[in-house]
Structures are given as C-alpha cells and as structure tokens.
mmCIF file of the N, C-alpha and C atoms, coordinates in Angstrom:
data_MODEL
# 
_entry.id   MODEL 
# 
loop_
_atom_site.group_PDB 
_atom_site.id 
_atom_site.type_symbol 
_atom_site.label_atom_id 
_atom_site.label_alt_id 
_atom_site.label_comp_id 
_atom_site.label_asym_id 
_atom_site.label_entity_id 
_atom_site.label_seq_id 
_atom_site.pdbx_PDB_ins_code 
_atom_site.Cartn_x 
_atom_site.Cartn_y 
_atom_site.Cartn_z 
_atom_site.occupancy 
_atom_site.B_iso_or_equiv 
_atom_site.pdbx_formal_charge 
_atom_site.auth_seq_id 
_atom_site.auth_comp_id 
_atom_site.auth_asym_id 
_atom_site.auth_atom_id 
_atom_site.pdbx_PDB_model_num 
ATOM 1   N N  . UNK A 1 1  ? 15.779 11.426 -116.937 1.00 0.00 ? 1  UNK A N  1 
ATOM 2   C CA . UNK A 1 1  ? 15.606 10.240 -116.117 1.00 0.00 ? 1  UNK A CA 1 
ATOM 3   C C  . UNK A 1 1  ? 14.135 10.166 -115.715 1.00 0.00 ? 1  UNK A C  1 
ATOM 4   N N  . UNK A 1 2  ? 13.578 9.169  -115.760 1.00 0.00 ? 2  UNK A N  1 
ATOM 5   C CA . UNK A 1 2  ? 11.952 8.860  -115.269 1.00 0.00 ? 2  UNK A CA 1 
ATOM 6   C C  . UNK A 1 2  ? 12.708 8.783  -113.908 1.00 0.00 ? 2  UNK A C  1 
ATOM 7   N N  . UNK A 1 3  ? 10.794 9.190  -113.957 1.00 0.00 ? 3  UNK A N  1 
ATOM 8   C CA . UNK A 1 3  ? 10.256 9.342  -111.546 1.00 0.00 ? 3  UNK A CA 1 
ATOM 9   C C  . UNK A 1 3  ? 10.792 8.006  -111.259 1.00 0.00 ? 3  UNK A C  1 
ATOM 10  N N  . UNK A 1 4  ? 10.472 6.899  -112.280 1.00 0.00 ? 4  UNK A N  1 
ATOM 11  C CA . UNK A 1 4  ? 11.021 5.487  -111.701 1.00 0.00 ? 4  UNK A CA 1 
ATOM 12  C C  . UNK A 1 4  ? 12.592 5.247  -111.452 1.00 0.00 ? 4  UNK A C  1 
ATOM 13  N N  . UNK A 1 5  ? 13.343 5.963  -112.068 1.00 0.00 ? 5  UNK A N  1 
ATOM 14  C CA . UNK A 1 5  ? 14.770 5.562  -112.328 1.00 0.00 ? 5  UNK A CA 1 
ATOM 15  C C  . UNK A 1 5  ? 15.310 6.610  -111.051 1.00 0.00 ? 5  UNK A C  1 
ATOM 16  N N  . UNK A 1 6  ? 14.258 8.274  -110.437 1.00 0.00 ? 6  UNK A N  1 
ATOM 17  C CA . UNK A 1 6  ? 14.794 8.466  -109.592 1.00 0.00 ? 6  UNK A CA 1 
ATOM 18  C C  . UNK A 1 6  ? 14.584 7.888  -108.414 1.00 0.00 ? 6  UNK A C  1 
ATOM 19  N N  . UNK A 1 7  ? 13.273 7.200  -108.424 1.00 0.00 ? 7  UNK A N  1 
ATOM 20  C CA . UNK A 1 7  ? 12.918 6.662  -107.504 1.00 0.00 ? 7  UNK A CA 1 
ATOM 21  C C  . UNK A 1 7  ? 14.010 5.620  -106.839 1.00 0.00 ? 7  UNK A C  1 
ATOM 22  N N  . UNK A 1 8  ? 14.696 4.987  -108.042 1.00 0.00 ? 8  UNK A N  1 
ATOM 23  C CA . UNK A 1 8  ? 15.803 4.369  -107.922 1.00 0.00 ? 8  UNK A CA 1 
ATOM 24  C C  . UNK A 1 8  ? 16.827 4.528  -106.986 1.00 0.00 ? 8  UNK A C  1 
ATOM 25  N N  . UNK A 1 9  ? 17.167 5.486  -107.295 1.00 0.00 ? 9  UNK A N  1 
ATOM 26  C CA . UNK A 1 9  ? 18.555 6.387  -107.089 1.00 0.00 ? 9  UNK A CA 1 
ATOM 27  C C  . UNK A 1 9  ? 18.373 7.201  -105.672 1.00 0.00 ? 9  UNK A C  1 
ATOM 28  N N  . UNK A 1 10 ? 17.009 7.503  -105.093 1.00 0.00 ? 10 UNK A N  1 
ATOM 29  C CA . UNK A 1 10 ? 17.250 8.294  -104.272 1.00 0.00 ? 10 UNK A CA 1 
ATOM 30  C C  . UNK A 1 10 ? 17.592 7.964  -103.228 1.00 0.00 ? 10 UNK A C  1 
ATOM 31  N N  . UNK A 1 11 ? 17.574 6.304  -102.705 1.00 0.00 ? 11 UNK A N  1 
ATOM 32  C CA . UNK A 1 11 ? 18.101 6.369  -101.423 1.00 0.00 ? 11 UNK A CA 1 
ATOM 33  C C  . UNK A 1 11 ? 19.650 6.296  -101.481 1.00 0.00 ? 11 UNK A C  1 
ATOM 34  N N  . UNK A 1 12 ? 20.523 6.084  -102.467 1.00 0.00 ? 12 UNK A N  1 
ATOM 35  C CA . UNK A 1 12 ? 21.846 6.823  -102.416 1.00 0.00 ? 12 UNK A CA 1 
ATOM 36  C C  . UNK A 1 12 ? 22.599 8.205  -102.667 1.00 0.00 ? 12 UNK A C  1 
ATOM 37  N N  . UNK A 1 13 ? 21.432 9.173  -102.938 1.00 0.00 ? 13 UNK A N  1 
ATOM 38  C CA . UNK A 1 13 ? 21.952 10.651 -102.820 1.00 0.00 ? 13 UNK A CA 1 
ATOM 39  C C  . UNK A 1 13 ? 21.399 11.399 -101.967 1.00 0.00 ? 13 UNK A C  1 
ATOM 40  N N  . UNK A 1 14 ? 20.653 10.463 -100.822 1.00 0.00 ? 14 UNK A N  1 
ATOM 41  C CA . UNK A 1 14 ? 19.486 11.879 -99.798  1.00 0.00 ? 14 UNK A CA 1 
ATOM 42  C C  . UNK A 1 14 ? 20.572 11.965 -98.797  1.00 0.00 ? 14 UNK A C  1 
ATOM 43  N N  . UNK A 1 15 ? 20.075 13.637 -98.225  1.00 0.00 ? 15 UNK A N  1 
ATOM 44  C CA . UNK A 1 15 ? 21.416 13.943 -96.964  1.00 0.00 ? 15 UNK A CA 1 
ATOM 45  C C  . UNK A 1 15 ? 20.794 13.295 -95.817  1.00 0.00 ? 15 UNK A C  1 
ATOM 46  N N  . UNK A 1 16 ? 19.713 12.518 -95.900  1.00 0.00 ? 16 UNK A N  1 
ATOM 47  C CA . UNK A 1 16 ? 19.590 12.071 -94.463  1.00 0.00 ? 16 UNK A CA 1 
ATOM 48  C C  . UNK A 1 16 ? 19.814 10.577 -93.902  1.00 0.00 ? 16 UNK A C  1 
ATOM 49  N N  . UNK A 1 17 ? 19.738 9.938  -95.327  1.00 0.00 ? 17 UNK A N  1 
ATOM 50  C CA . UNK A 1 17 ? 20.484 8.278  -94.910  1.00 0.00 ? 17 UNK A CA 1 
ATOM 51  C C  . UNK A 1 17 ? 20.949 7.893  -96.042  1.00 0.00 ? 17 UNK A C  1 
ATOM 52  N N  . UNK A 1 18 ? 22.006 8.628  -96.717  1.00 0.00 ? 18 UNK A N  1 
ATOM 53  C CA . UNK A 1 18 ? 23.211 8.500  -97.685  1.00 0.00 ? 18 UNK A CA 1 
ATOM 54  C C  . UNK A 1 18 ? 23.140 6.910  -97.253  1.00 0.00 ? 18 UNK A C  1 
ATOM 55  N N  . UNK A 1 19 ? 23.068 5.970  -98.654  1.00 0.00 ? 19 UNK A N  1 
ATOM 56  C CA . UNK A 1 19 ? 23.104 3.927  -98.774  1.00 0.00 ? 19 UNK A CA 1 
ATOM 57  C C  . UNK A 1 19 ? 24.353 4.113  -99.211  1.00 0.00 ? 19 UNK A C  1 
ATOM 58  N N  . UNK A 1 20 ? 25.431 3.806  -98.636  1.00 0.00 ? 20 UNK A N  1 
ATOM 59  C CA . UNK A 1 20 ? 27.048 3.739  -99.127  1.00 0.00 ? 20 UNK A CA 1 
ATOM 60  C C  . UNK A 1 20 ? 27.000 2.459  -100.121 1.00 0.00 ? 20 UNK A C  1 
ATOM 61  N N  . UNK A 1 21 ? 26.041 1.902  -99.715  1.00 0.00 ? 21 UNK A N  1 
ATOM 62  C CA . UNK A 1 21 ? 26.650 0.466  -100.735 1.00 0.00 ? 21 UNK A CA 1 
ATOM 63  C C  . UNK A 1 21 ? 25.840 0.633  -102.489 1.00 0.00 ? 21 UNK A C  1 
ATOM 64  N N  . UNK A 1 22 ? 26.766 -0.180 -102.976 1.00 0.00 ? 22 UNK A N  1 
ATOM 65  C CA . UNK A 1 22 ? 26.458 -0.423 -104.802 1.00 0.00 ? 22 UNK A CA 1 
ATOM 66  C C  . UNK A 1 22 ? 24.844 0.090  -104.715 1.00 0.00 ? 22 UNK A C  1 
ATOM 67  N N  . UNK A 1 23 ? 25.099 0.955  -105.843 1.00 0.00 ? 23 UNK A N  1 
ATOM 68  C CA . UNK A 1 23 ? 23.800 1.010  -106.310 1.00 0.00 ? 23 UNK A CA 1 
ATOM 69  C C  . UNK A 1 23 ? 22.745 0.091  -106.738 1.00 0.00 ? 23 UNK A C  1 
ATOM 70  N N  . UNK A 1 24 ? 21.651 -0.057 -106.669 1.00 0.00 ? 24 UNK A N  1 
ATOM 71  C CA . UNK A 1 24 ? 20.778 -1.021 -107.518 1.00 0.00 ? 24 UNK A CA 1 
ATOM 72  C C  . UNK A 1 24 ? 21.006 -0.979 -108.947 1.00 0.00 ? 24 UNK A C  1 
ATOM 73  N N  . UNK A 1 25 ? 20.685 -2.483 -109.694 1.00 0.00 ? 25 UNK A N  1 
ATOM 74  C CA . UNK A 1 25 ? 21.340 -2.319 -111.101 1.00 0.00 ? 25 UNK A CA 1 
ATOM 75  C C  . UNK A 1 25 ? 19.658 -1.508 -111.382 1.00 0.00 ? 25 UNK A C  1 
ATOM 76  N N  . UNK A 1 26 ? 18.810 -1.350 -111.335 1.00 0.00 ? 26 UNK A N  1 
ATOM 77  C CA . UNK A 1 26 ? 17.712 -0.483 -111.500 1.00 0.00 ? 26 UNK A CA 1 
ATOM 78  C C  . UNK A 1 26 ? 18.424 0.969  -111.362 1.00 0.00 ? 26 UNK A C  1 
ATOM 79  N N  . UNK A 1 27 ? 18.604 1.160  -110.927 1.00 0.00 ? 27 UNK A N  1 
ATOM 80  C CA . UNK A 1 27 ? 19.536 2.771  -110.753 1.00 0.00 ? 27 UNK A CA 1 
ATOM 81  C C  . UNK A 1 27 ? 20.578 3.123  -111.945 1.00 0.00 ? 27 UNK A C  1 
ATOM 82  N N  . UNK A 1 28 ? 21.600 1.945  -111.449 1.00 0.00 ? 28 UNK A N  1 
ATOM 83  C CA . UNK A 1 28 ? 22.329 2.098  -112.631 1.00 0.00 ? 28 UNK A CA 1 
ATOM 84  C C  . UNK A 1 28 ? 21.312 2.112  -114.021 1.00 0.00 ? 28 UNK A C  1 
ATOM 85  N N  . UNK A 1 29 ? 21.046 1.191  -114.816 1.00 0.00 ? 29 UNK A N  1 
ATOM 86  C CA . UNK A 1 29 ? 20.285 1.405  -116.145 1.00 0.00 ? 29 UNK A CA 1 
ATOM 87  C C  . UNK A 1 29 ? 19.799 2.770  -115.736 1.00 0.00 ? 29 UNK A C  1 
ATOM 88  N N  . UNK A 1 30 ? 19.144 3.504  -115.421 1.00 0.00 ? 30 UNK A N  1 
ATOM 89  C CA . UNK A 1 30 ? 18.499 4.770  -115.416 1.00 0.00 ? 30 UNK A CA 1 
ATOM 90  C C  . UNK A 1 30 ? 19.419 6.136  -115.343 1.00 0.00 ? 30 UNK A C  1 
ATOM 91  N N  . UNK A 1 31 ? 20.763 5.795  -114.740 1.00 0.00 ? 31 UNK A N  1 
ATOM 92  C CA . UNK A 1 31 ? 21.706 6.246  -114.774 1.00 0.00 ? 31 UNK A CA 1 
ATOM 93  C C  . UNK A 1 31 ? 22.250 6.530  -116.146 1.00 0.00 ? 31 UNK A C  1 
ATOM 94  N N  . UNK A 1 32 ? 22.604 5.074  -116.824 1.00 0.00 ? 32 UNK A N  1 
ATOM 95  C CA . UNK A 1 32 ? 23.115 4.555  -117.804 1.00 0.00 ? 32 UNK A CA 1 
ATOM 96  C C  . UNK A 1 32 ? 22.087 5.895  -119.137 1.00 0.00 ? 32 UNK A C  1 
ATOM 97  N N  . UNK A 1 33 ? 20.928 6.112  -119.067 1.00 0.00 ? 33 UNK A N  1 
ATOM 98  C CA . UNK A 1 33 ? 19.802 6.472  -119.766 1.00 0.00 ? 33 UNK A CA 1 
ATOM 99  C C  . UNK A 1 33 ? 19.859 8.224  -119.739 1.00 0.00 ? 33 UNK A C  1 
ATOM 100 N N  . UNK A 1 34 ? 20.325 8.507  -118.816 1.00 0.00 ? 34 UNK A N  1 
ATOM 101 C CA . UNK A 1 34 ? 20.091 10.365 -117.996 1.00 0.00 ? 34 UNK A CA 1 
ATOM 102 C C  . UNK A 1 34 ? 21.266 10.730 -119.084 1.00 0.00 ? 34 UNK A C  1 
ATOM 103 N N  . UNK A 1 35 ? 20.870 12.109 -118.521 1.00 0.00 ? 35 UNK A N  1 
ATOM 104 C CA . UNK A 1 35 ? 21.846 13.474 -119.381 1.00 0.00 ? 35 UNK A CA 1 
ATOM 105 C C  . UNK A 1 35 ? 22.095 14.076 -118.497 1.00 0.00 ? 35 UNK A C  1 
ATOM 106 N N  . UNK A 1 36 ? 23.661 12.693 -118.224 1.00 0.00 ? 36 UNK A N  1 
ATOM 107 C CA . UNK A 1 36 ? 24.538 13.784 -116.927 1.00 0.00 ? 36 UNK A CA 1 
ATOM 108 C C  . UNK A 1 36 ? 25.138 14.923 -116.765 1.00 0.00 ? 36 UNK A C  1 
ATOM 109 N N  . UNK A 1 37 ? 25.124 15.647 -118.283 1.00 0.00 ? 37 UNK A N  1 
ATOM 110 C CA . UNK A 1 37 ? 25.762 16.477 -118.548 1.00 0.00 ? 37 UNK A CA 1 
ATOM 111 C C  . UNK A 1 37 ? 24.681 17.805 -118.107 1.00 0.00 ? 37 UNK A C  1 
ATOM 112 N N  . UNK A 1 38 ? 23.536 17.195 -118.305 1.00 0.00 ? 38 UNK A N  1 
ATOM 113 C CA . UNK A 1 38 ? 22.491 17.874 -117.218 1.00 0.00 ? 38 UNK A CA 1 
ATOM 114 C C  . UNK A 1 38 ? 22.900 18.205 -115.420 1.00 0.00 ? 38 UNK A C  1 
ATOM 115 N N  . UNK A 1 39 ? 22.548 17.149 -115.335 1.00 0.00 ? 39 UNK A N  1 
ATOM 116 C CA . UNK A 1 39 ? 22.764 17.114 -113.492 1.00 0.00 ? 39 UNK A CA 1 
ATOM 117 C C  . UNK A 1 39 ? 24.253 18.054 -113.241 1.00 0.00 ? 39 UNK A C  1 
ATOM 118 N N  . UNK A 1 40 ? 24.771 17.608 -114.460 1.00 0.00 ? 40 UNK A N  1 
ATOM 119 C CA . UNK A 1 40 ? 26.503 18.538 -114.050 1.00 0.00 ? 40 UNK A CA 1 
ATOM 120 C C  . UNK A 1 40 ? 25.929 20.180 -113.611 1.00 0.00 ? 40 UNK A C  1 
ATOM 121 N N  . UNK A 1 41 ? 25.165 20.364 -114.257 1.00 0.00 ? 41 UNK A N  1 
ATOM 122 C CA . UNK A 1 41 ? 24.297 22.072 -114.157 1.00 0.00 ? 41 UNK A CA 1 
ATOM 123 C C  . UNK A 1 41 ? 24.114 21.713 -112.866 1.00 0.00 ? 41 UNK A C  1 
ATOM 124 N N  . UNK A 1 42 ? 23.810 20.950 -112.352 1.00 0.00 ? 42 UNK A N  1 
ATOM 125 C CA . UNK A 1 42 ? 22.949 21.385 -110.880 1.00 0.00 ? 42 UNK A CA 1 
ATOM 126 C C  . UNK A 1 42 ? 23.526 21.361 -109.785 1.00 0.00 ? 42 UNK A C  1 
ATOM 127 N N  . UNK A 1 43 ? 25.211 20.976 -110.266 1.00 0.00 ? 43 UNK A N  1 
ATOM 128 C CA . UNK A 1 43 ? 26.292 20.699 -108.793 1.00 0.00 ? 43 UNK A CA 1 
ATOM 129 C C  . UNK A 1 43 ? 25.724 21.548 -107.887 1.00 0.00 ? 43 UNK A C  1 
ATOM 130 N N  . UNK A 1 44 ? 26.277 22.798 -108.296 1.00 0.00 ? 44 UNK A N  1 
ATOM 131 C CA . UNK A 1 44 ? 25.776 23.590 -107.384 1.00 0.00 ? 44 UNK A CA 1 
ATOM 132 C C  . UNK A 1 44 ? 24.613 24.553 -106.629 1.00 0.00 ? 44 UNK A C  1 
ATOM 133 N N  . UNK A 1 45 ? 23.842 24.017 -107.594 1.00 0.00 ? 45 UNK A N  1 
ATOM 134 C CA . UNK A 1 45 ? 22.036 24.539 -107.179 1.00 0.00 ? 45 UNK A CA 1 
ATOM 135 C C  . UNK A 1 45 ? 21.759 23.905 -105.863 1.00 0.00 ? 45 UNK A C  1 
ATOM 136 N N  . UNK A 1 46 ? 21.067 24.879 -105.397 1.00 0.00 ? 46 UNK A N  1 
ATOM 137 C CA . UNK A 1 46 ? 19.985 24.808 -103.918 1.00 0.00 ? 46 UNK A CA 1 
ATOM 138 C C  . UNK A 1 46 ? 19.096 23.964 -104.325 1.00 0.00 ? 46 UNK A C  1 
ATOM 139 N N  . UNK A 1 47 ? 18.772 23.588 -105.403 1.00 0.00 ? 47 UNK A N  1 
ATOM 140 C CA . UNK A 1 47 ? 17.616 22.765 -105.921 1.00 0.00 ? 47 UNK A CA 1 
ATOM 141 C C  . UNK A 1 47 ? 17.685 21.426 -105.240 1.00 0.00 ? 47 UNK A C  1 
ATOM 142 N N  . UNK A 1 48 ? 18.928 20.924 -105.940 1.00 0.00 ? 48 UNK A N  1 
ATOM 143 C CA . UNK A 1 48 ? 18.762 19.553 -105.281 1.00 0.00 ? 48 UNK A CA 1 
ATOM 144 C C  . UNK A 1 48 ? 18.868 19.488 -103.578 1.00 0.00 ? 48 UNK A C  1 
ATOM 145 N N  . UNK A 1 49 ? 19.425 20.136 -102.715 1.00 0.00 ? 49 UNK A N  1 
ATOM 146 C CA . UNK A 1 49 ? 19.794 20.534 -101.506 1.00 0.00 ? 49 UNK A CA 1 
ATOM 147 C C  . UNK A 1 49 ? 17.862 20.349 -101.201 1.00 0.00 ? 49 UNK A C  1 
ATOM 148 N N  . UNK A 1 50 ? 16.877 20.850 -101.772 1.00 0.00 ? 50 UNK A N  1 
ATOM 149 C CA . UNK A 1 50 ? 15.627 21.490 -101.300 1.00 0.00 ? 50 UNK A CA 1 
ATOM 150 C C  . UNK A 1 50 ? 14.831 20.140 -101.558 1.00 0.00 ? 50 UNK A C  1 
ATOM 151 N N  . UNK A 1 51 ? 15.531 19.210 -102.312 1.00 0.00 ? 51 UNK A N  1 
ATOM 152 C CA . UNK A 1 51 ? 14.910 17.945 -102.245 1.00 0.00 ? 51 UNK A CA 1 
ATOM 153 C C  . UNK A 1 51 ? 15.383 16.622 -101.326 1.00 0.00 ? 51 UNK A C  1 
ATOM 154 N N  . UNK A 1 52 ? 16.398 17.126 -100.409 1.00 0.00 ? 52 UNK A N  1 
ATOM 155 C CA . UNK A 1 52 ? 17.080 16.571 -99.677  1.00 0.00 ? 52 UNK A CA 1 
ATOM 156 C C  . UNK A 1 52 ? 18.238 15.757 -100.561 1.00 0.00 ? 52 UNK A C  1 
ATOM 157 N N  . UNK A 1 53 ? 18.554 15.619 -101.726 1.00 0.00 ? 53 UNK A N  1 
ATOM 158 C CA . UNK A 1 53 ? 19.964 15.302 -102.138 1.00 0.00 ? 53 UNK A CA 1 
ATOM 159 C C  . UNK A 1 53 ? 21.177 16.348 -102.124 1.00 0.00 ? 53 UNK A C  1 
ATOM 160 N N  . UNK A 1 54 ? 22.337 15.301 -101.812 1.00 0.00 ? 54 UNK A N  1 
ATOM 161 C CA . UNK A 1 54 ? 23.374 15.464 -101.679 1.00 0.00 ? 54 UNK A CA 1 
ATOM 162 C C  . UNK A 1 54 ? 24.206 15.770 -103.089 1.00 0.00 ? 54 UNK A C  1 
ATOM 163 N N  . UNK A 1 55 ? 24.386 17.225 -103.710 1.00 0.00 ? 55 UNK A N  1 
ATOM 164 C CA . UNK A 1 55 ? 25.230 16.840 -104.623 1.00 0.00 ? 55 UNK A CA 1 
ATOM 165 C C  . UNK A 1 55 ? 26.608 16.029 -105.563 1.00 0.00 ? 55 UNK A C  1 
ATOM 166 N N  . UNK A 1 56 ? 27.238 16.224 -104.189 1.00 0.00 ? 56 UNK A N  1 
ATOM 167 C CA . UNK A 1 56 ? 27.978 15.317 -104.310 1.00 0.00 ? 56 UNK A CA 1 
ATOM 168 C C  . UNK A 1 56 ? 27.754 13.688 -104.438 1.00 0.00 ? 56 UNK A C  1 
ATOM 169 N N  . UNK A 1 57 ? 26.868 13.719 -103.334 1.00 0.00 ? 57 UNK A N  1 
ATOM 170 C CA . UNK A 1 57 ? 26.712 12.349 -104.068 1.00 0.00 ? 57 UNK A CA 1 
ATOM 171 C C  . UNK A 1 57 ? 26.015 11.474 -104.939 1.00 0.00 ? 57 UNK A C  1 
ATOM 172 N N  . UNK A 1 58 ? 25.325 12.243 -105.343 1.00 0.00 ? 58 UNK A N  1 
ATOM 173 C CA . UNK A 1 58 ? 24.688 12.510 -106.664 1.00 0.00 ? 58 UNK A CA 1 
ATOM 174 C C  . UNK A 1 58 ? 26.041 12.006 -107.733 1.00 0.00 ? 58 UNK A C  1 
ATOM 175 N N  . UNK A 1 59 ? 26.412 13.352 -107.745 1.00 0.00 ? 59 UNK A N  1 
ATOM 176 C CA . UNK A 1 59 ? 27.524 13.017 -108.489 1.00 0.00 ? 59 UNK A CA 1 
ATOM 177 C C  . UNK A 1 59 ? 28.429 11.848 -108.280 1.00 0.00 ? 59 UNK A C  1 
ATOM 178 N N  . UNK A 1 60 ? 28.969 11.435 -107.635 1.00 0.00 ? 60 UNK A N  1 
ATOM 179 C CA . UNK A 1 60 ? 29.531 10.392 -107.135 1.00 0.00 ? 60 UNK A CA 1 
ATOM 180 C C  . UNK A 1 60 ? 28.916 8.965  -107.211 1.00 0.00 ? 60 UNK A C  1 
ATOM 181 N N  . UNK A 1 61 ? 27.579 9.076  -107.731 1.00 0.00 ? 61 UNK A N  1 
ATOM 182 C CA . UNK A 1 61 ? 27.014 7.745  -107.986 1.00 0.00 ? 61 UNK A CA 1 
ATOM 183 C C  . UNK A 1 61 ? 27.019 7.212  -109.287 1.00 0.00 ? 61 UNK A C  1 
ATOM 184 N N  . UNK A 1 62 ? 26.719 7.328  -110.386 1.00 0.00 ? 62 UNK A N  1 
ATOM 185 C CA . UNK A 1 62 ? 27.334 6.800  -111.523 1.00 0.00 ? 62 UNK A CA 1 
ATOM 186 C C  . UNK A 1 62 ? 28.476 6.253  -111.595 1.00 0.00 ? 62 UNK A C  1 
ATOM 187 N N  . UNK A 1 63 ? 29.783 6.584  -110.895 1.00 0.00 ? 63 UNK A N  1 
ATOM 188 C CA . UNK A 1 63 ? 30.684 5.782  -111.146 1.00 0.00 ? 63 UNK A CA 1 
ATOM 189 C C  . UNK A 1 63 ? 31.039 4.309  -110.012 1.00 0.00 ? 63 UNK A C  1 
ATOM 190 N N  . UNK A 1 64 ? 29.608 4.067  -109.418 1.00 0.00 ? 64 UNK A N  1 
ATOM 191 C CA . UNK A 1 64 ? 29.770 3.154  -108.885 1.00 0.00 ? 64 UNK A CA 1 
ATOM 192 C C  . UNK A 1 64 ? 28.557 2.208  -108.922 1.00 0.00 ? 64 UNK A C  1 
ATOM 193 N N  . UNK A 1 65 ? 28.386 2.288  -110.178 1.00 0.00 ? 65 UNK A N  1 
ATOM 194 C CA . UNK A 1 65 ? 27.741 1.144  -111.072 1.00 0.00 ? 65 UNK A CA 1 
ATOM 195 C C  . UNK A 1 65 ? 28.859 0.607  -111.523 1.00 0.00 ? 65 UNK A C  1 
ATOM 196 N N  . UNK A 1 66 ? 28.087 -1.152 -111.970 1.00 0.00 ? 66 UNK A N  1 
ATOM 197 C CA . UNK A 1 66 ? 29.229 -1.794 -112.711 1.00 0.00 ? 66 UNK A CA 1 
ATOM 198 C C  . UNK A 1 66 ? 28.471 -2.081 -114.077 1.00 0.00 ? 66 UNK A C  1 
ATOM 199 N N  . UNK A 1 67 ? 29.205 -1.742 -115.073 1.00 0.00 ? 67 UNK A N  1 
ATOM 200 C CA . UNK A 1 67 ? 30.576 -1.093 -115.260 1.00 0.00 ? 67 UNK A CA 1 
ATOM 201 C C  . UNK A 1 67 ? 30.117 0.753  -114.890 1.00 0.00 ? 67 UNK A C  1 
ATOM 202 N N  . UNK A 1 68 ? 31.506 1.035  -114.599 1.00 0.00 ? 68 UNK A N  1 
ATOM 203 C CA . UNK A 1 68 ? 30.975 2.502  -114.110 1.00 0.00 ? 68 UNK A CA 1 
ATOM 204 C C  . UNK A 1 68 ? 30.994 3.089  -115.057 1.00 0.00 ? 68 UNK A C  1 
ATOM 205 N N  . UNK A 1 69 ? 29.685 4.244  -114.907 1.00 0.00 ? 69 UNK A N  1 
ATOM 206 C CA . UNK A 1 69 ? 29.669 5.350  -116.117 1.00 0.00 ? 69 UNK A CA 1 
ATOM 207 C C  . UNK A 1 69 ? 30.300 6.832  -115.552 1.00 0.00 ? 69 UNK A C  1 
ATOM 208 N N  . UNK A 1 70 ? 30.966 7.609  -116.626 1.00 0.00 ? 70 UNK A N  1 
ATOM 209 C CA . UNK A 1 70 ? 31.703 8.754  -116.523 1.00 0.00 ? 70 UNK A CA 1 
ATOM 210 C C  . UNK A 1 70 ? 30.488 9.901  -116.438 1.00 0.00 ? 70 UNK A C  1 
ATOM 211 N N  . UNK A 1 71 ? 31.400 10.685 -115.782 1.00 0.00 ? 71 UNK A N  1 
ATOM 212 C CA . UNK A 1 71 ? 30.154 11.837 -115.781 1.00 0.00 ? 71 UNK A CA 1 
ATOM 213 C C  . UNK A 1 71 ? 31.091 13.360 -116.092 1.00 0.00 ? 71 UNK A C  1 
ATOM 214 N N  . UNK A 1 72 ? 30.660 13.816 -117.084 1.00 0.00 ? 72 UNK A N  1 
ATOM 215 C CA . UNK A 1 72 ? 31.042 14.969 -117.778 1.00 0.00 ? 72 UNK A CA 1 
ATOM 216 C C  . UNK A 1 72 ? 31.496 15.980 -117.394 1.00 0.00 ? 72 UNK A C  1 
ATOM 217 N N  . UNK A 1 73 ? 31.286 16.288 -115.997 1.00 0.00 ? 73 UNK A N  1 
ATOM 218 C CA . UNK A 1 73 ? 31.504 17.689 -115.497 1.00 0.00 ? 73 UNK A CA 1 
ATOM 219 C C  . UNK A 1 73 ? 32.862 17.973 -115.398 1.00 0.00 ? 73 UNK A C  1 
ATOM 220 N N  . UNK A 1 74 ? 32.932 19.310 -115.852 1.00 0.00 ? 74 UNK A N  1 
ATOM 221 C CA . UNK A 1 74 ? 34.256 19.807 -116.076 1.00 0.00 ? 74 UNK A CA 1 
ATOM 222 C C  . UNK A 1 74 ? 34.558 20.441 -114.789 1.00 0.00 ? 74 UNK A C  1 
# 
C-alpha cells in the first residue's frame, strides 16, 4: 500500500479517534490494491499498536468498503 493510500486509511484504524463511519472510496481503492494477506501477519504485532493503530480495526476495515473486500486471515 502507498504512504498515500495509508494516509487514507489512517483515520479509521488509530486507537485514539477510531472514524466509525464508511471508509473513504480513496481508502478503499488502496485497500482494494494491498496484500492483506500481509497485514494478516501483523494481527498481532506491537508494530502496529507503536503506530497508534488498532488491529482490529485495521482488520475490520476492508470489509466496509463498498463492495466489501475479504481479508484472508485464517
């Protein structure tokens, strides 16, 4: 994912003002573009935690693009 597409995305996965509402369709496409099967690696890393995202909702954001995209993690 480009700095632009996270740039996108980050005000719906930070732990400090989680955006409940629809993603930007800018997010989504960049979404649409990533290797979620990547990010699936990072559920549980301190990493994202150290950048102030929320894994979960991280995860939880792709499928609330329209149309929603699936995300791999087993």
């Amino acid at each position: 994912m480009s700095d632009a597409g996270l740039e996108a995305c980050k005000p719906y996965v930070t732990q400090d003002a989680p955006n409940t509402a629809a993603p930007s369709a800018q997010c989504c496409k960049a979404l649409a573009g990533a290797d979620l099967q990547c990010l699936c690696g990072y559920k549980g890393s301190p990493m994202l935690k150290a950048f102030g995202i929320d894994p979960d909702l991280a995860l939880a954001l792709p499928a609330k693009c329209n149309p929603p995209i699936a995300v791999p993690c087993n």
